[in-house]
N, C-alpha and C positions, 0 to 999 in steps of 0.2 A: 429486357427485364422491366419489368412492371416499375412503373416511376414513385411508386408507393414501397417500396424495396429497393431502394436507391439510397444509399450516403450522399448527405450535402456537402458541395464543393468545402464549404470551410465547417471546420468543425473541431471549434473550441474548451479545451480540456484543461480544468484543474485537476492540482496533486498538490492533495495534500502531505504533512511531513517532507517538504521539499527542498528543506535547507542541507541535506547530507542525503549519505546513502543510497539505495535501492530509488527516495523520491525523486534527489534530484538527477541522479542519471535517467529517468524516466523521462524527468523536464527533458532534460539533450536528446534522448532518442523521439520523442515525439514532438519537439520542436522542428529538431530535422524533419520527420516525417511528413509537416505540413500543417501542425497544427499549431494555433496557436495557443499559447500555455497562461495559467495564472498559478503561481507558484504560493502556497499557504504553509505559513509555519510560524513559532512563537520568534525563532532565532531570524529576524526581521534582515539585516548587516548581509548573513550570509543569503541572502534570499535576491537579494537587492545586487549584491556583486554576480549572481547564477545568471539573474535575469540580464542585467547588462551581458554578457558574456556569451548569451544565447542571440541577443540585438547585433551583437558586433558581429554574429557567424550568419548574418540574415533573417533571421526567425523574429517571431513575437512573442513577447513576455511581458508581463507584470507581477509584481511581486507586493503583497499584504499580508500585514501581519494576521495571524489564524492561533487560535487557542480552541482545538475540538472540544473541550471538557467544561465550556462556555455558552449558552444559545445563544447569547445576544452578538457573541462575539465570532459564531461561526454566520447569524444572518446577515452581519453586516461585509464579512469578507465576502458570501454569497453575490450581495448588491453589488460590490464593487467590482469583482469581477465579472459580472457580468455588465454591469454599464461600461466598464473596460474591451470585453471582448462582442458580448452579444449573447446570447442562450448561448449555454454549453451544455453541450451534446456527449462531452467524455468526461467522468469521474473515476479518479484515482484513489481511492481512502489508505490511506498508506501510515501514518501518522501512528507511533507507536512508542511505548516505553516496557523495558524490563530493566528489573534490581536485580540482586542475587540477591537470599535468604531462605532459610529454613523455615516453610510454612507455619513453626508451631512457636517461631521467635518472632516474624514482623507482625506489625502490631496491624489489626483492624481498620483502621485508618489508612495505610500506604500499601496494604492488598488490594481495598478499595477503589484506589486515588488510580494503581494499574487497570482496574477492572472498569473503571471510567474513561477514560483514554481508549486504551485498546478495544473496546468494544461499545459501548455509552456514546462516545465519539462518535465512530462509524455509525451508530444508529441516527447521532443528529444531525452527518451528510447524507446521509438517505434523504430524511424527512425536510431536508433544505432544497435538495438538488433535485429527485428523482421524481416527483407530481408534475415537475414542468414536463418532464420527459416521457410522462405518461399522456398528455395533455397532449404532446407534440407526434406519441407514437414511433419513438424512437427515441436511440441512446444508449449508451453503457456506462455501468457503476463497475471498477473491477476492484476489487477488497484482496489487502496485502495481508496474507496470513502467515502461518508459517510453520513448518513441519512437526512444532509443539503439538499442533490440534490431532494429531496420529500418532504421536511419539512424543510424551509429556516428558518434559526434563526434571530431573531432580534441583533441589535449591532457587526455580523458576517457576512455583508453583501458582500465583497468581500472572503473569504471564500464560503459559500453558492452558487456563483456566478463559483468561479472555480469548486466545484463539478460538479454543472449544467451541465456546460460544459464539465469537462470528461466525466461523462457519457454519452453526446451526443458524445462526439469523440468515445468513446470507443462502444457504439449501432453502428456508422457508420463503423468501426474498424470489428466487431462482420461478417457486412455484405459482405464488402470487403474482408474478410479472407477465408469466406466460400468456400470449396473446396478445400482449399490450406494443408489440413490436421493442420493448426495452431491455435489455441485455444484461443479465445479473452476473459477475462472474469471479474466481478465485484465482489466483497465485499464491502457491503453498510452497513460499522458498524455505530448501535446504540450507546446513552450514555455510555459511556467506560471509564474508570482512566488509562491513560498511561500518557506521558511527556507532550505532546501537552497542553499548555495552563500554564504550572506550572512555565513560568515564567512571568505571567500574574501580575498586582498588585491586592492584596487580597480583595482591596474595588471594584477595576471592575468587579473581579470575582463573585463577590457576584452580587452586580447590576444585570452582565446578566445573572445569573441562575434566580434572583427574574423575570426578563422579560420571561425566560422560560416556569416558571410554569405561568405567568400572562398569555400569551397567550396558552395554557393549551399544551406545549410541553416539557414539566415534569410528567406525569401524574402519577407517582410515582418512591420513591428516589433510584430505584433499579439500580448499571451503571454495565456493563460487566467488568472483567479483559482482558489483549490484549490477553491472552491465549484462547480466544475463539475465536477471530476473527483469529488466527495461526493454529485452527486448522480448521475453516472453508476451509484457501489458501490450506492446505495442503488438503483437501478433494477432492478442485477444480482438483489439479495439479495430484494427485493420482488416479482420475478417469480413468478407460480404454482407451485408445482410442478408438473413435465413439462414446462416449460418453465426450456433451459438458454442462457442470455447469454453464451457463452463467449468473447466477445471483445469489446472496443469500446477500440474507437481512437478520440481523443478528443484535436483541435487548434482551435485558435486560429483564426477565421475571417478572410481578408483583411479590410484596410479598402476598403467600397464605394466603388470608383472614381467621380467625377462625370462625366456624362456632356458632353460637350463641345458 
């Protein structure tokens, strides 16, 4: 293989959102994997004990505090982890917030404050991470979306609203890279148990799962762990070069019926 199509031996990946869920098993499977990690999230404590934890199993980590909805505060995690590890070469944009509410009761302001986050966010590790890796002629961004952006839920309507729209930035993302040898890509996780959502109140929670299956997007109570969707990324980011993953949708499989 052409040495211009070659992954370099080390190759250093931030995830963001990496204090819970989907980010930080991500952190564990691509730690293992060989890479070394910088772990971004506002909840600094739990970032700090992952990293340790990933040191003690042999791997590399570092862990900085990261507010995506920030510039000044994603350029400088940017600096530091890379003066920590070196160019990185794998981006995770993971980092994510939903409320529950009735689109026509939350106020302007806290649809907003989702639609910055969950998408504004990923637009500002784009624009931090992904020119070096244009520069360098390689590299992967992979963006944590989620099966909203095909299937909008009721009572999670600015939710829903930001997926929508990463995945259109990141299709348009996908287009614009082409040629550039740097690898745009999606994880579109199904019903999942991770952090997201568990500091919800337990009467709303209920509410809009009951809305879920009323409009039949529950179709049964099967949800993934974030270890699937960790190993999905790392499937992404592991692939050859010239070879691009650009999408994997990734649900819950029914429970096997018995057969009568």
């Amino acid at each position: 293989m052409s040495k211009k199509y070659q992954h370099p031996d080390r190759r250093p990946a931030v995830i963001t959102g990496a204090s819970s869920g989907i980010g930080a098993e991500t952190a564990r499977v691509l730690a293992a994997a060989g890479h070394p990690v910088a772990l971004g999230a506002r909840r600094v404590d739990a970032l700090e004990e992952l990293a340790a934890a990933i040191r003690a199993g042999g791997g590399e980590a570092v862990a900085h505090a990261l507010d995506v909805t920030d510039d000044d505060a994603v350029a400088e995690f940017a600096a530091k982890a890379t003066a920590d590890l070196g160019d990185i070469e794998v981006v995770v944009s993971n980092a994510g917030l939903v409320a529950p509410g009735a689109t026509i009761e939350v106020t302007s302001a806290r649809f907003a404050r989702e639609i910055d986050l969950n998408l504004v966010g990923a637009h500002r590790i784009v624009r931090t991470f992904v020119p070096a890796m244009v520069e360098r002629r390689r590299g992967d961004i992979v963006f944590v979306s989620s099966d909203v952006a095909v299937r909008p839920r009721p009572f999670m309507s600015a939710y829903s609203a930001g997926k929508w729209g990463l995945e259109g930035m990141a299709n348009a993302l996908q287009m614009e890279l082409e040629g550039t040898g740097v690898r745009a890509s999606i994880v579109r996780p199904g019903p999942t148990w991770s952090g997201m959502g568990t500091d919800w109140d337990d009467g709303d929670a209920a509410f809009v799962l009951d809305q879920w299956v009323r409009f039949g997007l529950a179709r049964h109570p099967h949800f993934l762990k974030a270890r699937a969707h960790a190993d999905a990324i790392a499937t992404i980011v592991g692939a050859p070069r010239g070879v691009h993953l650009s999408l994997l949708d990734v649900n819950p499989e029914a429970p096997v019926e018995e057969r009568s």
